[in-house]
C-alpha positions in Angstrom: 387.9 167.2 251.3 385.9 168.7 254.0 383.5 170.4 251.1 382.7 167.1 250.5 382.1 165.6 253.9 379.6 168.9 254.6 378.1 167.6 251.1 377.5 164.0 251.8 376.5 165.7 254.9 373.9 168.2 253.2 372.7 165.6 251.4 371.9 162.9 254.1 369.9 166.0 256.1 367.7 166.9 252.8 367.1 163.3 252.3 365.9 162.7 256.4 364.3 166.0 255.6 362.4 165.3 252.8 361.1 161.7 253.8 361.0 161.4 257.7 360.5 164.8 259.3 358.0 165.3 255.9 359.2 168.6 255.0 358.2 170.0 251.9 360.9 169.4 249.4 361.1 172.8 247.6 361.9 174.2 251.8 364.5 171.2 252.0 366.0 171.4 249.0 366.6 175.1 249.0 367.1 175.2 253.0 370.1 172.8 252.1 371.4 175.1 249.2 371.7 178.5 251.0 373.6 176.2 253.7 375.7 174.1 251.6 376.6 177.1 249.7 377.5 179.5 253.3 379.4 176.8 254.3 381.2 176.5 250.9 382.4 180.2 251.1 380.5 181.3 248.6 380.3 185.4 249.5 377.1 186.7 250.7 376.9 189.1 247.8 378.6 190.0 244.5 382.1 190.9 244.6 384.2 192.6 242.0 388.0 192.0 242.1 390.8 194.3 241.0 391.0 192.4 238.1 387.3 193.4 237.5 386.3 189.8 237.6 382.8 189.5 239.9 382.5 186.9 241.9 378.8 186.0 242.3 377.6 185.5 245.8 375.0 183.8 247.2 371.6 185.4 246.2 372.6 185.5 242.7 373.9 181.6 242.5 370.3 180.9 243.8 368.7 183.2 241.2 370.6 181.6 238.8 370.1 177.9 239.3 366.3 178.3 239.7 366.1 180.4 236.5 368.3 178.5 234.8 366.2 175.2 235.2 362.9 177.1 234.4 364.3 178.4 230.9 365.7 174.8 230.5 362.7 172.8 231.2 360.1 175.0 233.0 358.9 175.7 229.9 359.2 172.6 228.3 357.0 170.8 231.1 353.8 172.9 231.2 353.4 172.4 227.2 354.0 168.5 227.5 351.8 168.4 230.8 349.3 170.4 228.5 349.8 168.0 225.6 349.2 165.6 228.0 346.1 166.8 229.2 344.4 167.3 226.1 345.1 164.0 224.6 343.4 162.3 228.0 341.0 164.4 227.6 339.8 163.8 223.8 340.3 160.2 224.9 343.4 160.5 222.4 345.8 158.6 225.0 343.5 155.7 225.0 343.6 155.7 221.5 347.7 155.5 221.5 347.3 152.9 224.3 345.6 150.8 221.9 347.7 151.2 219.2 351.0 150.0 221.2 349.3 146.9 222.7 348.1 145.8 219.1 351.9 145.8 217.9 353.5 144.6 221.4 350.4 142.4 222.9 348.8 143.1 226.0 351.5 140.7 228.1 354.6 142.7 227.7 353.3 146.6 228.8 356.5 147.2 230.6 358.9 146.1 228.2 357.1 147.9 225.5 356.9 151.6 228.0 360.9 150.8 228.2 361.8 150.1 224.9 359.6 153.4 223.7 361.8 155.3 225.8 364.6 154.1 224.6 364.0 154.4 221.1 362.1 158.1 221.9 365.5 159.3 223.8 367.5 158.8 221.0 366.7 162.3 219.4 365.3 163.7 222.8 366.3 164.8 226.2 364.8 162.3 228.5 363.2 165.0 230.8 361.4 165.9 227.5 360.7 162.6 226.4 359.0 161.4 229.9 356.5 164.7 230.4 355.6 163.5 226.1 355.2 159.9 226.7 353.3 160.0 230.4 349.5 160.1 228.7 350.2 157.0 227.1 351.8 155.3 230.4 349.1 156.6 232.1 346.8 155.1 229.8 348.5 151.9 229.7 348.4 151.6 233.2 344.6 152.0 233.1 344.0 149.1 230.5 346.5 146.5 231.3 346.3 147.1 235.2 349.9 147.1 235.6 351.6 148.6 238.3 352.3 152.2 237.2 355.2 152.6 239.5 357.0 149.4 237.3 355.8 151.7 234.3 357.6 154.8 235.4 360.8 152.9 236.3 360.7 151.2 232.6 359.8 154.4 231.1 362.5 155.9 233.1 365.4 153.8 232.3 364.0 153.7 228.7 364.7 157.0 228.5 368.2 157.3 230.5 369.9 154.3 229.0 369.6 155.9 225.0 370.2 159.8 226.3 373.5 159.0 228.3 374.7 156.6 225.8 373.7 157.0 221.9 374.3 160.7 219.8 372.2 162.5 218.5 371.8 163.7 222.3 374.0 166.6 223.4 376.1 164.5 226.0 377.7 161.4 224.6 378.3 163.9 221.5 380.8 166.7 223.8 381.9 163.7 225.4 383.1 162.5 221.7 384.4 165.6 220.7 386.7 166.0 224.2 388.4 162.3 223.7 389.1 162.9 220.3 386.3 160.2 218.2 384.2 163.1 217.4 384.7 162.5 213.6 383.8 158.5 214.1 380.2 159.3 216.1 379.0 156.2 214.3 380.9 153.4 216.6 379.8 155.6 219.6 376.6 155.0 218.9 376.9 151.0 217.7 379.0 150.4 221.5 376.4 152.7 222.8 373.8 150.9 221.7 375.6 147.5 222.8 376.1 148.8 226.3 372.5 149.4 226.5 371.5 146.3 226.7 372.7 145.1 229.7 371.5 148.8 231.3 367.7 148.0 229.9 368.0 144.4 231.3 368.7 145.0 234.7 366.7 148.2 234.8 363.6 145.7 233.1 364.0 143.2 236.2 363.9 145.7 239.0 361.1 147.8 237.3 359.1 144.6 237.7 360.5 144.0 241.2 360.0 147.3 242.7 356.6 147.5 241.0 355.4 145.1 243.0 356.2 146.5 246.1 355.9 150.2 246.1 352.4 151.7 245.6 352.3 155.4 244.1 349.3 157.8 244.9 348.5 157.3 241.1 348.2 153.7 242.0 345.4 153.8 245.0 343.9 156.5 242.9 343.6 153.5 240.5 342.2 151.1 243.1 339.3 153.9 244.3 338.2 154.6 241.0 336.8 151.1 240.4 335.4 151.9 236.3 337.0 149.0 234.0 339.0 150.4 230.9 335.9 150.2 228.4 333.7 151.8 231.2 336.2 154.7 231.0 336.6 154.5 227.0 332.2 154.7 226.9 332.5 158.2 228.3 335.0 159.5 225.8 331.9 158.5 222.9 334.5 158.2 219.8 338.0 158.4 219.8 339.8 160.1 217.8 341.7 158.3 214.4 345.7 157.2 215.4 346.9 159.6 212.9 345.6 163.0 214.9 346.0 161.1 218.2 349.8 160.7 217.1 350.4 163.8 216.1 351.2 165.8 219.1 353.6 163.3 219.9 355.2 162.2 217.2 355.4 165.8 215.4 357.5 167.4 217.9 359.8 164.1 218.3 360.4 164.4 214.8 361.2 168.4 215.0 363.9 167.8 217.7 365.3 164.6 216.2 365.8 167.1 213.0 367.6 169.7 214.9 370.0 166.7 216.6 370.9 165.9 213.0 371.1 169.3 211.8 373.8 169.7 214.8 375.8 166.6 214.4 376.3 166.8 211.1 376.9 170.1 211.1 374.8 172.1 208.7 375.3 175.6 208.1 373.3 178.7 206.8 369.4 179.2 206.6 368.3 175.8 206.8 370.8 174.9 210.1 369.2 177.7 211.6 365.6 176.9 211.0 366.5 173.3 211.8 367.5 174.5 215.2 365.2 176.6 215.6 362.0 174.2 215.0 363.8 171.6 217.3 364.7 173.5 220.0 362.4 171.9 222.6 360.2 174.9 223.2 359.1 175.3 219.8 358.7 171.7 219.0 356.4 171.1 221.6 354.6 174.4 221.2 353.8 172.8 217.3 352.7 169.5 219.0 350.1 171.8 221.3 349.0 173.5 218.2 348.0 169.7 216.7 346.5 168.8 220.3 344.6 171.6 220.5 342.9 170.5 216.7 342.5 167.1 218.0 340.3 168.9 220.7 338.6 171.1 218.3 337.6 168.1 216.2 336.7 166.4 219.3 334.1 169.2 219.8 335.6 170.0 223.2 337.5 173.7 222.7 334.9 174.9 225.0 336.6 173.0 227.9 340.0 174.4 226.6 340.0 177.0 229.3 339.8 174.9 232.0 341.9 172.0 230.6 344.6 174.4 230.7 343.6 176.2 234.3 343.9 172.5 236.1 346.9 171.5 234.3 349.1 174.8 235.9 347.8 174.1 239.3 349.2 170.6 238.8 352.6 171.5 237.3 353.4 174.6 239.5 354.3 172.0 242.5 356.5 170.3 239.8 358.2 173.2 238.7 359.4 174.8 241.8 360.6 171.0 243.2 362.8 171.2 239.8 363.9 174.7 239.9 365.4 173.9 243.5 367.0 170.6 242.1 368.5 173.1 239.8 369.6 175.7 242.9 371.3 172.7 244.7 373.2 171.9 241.5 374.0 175.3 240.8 375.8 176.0 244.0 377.8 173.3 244.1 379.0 173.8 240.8 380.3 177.1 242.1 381.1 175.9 245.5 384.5 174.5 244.2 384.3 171.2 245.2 384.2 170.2 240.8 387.2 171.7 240.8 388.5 169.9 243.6 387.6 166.5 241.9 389.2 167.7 238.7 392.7 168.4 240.3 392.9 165.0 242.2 391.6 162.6 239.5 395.1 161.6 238.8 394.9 159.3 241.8 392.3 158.0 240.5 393.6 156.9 237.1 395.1 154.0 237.9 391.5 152.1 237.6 391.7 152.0 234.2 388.3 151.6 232.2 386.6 152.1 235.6 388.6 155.7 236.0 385.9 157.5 233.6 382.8 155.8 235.1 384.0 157.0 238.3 384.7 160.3 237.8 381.7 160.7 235.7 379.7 159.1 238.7 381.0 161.3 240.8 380.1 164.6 238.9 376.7 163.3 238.4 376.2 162.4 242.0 377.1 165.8 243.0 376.3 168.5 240.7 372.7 166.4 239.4 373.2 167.1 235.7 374.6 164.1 233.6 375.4 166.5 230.7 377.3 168.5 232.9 378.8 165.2 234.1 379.6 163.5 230.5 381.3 167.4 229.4 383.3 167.8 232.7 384.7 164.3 233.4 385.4 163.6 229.2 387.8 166.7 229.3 389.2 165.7 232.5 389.6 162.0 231.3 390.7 163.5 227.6 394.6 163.8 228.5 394.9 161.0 230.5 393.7 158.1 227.9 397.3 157.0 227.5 398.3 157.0 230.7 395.0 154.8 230.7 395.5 152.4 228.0 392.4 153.7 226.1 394.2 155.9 223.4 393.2 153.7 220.4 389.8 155.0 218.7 387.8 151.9 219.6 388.7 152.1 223.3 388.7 155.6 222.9 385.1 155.5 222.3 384.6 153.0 225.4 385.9 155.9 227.4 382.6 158.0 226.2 380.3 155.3 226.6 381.7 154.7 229.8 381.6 158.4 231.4 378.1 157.9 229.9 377.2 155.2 232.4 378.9 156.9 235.0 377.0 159.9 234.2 373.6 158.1 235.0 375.1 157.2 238.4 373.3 158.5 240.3 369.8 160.5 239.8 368.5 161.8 243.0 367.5 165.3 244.7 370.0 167.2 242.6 368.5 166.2 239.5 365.7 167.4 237.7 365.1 164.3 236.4 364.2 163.0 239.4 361.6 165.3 240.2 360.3 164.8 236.6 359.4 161.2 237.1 358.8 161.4 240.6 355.9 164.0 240.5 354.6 163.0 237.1 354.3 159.1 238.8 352.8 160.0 241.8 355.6 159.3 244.0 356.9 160.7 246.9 360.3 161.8 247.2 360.8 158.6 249.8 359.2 156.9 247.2 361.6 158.4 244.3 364.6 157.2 246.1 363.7 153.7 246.0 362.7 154.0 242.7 364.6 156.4 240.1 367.7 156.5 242.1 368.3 152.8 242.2 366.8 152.0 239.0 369.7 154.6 237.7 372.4 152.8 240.0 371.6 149.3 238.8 371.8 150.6 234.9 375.1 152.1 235.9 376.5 149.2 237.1 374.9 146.3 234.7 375.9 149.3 232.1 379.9 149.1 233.9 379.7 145.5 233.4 378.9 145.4 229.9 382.2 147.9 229.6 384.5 145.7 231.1 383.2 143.3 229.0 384.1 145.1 226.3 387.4 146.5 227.4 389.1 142.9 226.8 387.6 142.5 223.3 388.5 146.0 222.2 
């Protein structure tokens, strides 16, 4: 218990760090970490016991969270910043921009950003699916005038609701597999889907609330730079055709969708392995750079290549290190022992019924940052105590997932990469990000919660 009075602790100091004494958050974030994790106990170096188990210390729980989050998504957000580049360069987001508001209309931008999300998280982590679908946001933004802060939120929770909630996506799939319904994935994904709904509403409303109150630095850039949209689209010349201004999008979507299937339904030999290999995130974006860099080849343009690809690192690095110490933070208190503290009490906890997962997932996510992690860890803590529950049946069984699923998008702050995905990509500040992703991910929990209970009388 007092672990997790120094965390709430920790946490409150990083937070007054970060937004009123203005320190930079990759010095906050990691300040906080080595603290958090001396206080914890965690040794100051390796040690070896006489069982010849090591017990990692300090330096190396470090090292590991920050490389751990760089072979995660380090990778994985310079080639979709790059993609990103490229197509606003060739004019090829403009293009796509187009292209949406001819099937949605020009009066509905952030419902149509949310819903793309949602339907683009399906297949793809939502980390992934923001850093793809950010040019055409961006571009969005720039023709319908529309806050882009409301954009982000809607792309945001887009994204969220359908990776928390509906398999193919790693998550909701363990979670499955640990409560038992891992053979019926199909009603996971039809009360996934249905739970959803409420998430996407509420997270709609506020995206249009808080839009209209918090201005990002992408937003006054907007303001200074006074060119109208067709001013802009005149100094692009020709745009490119939607097929090749798709492409780099919609290609490596399509190779990571095919290695979800390939891994829920379980294919074996050459083709499981190619499947998984082409849709491993890396590689599929890495074949969607290949197709942007022909769209800028056929846009006459290669010659800028260079330096397309120069600015575009100076922009992520700041990115990447924020996230690598979201990943340090996470990484120490997963060793800390304060997970296993959670796991060992949660019987007290089990008395809440339907609520019991959505709380102990909301806890995990709230305190390690990862809502994998959080959907993994509190499914097989929840897994033996369905009965005791009342959820033992396979319909409420499969509740139980969708309900560690909203927990485990409860809530998304420092701790997460996530956070400092949409944050930085945005234009907001951290102070900024807290009003933003964090409560945009609270109010999906809970409209998410409701929808649950909902459910839990039918079922």
């Amino acid at each position: 218990m007092e672990l997790i009075v120094i965390f709430i602790i920790a946490v409150a100091l990083m937070i007054v760090g970060i937004s009123k004494l203005k320190i930079h958050p990759f010095l906050a974030i990691m300040t906080v970490s080595l603290l958090f994790g001396l206080l914890a106990g965690i040794p100051l170096v390796n040690r070896t016991g006489e069982d010849g188990a090591v017990t990692q210390g300090i330096v190396s729980v470090i090292g590991a969270g920050f490389s751990g989050t760089f072979t995660s998504i380090g990778i994985v957000i310079i080639l979709g910043a790059l993609i990103g580049a490229i197509l606003e360069a060739t004019g090829a987001a403009f293009k796509l921009a187009d292209m949406v508001i001819k099937v949605v209309g020009d009066k509905h931008p952030v419902l149509a950003m949310q819903i793309m999300g949602w339907v683009v998280s399906i297949p793809v982590f939502c980390d992934s699916g923001f850093v793809i679908l950010d040019p055409i946001r961006k571009a969005l933004v720039r023709k319908t005038h529309v806050s882009g802060v409301a954009m982000a939120v809607a792309l945001s929770s887009g994204l969220y609701a359908a990776h928390v909630f509906i398999p193919p996506t790693p998550g909701p799939i363990a979670a499955a597999n640990a409560l038992g319904v891992g053979h019926n994935l199909l009603l996971v994904m039809v009360l996934g889907t249905a739970v959803s709904v409420p998430a996407l509403i509420g997270s709609f409303f506020y995206a249009r609330f808080v839009g209209s109150r918090v201005r990002s630095a992408e937003d006054r850039k907007a303001d200074e730079t006074a060119r109208s949209y067709d001013q802009i689209l005149a100094g692009y010349g020709t745009l490119p055709n939607g097929a090749m201004a798709l492409a780099p999008i919609i290609i490596p979507i399509a190779l990571m969708a095919l290695g979800s299937v390939a891994a829920m339904a379980k294919w074996t030999g050459g083709t499981s392995q190619i499947a998984a290999f082409l849709g491993a995130p890396i590689i599929a974006l890495s074949v969607g750079l290949v197709c942007a860099i022909g769209l800028l080849a056929s846009s006459q343009k290669m010659g800028e290549f260079y330096a397309i690809t120069n600015e575009t690192l100076k922009i992520v690095g700041p990115i990447l290190f924020i996230t690598a110490s979201g990943g340090v933070l996470g990484r120490v208190i997963a060793v800390s022992g304060m997970v296993g503290f959670i796991t060992a009490n949660a019987q007290s906890l089990s008395a809440a019924g339907i609520v019991f997962p959505f709380l102990l997932s909301a806890i995990l996510k709230s305190a390690q940052g990862s809502s994998t992690v959080a959907l993994s860890t509190a499914a097989g803590i929840a897994a033996p105590l369905l009965p005791v529950l009342g959820l033992d049946t396979p319909p409420r069984a499969a509740l139980a997932v969708i309900a560690i699923g909203a927990g485990a998008m409860t809530v998304s702050h420092a701790n997460d990469s996530y956070f400092w995905v949409v944050t930085n990509f945005s234009g907001m500040t951290p102070d900024q990000g807290y009003k933003t992703q964090t409560v945009v991910t609270l109010i999906e929990g809970l409209c998410a919660l409701t929808g649950i209970v909902i459910l839990s009388f039918i079922l």
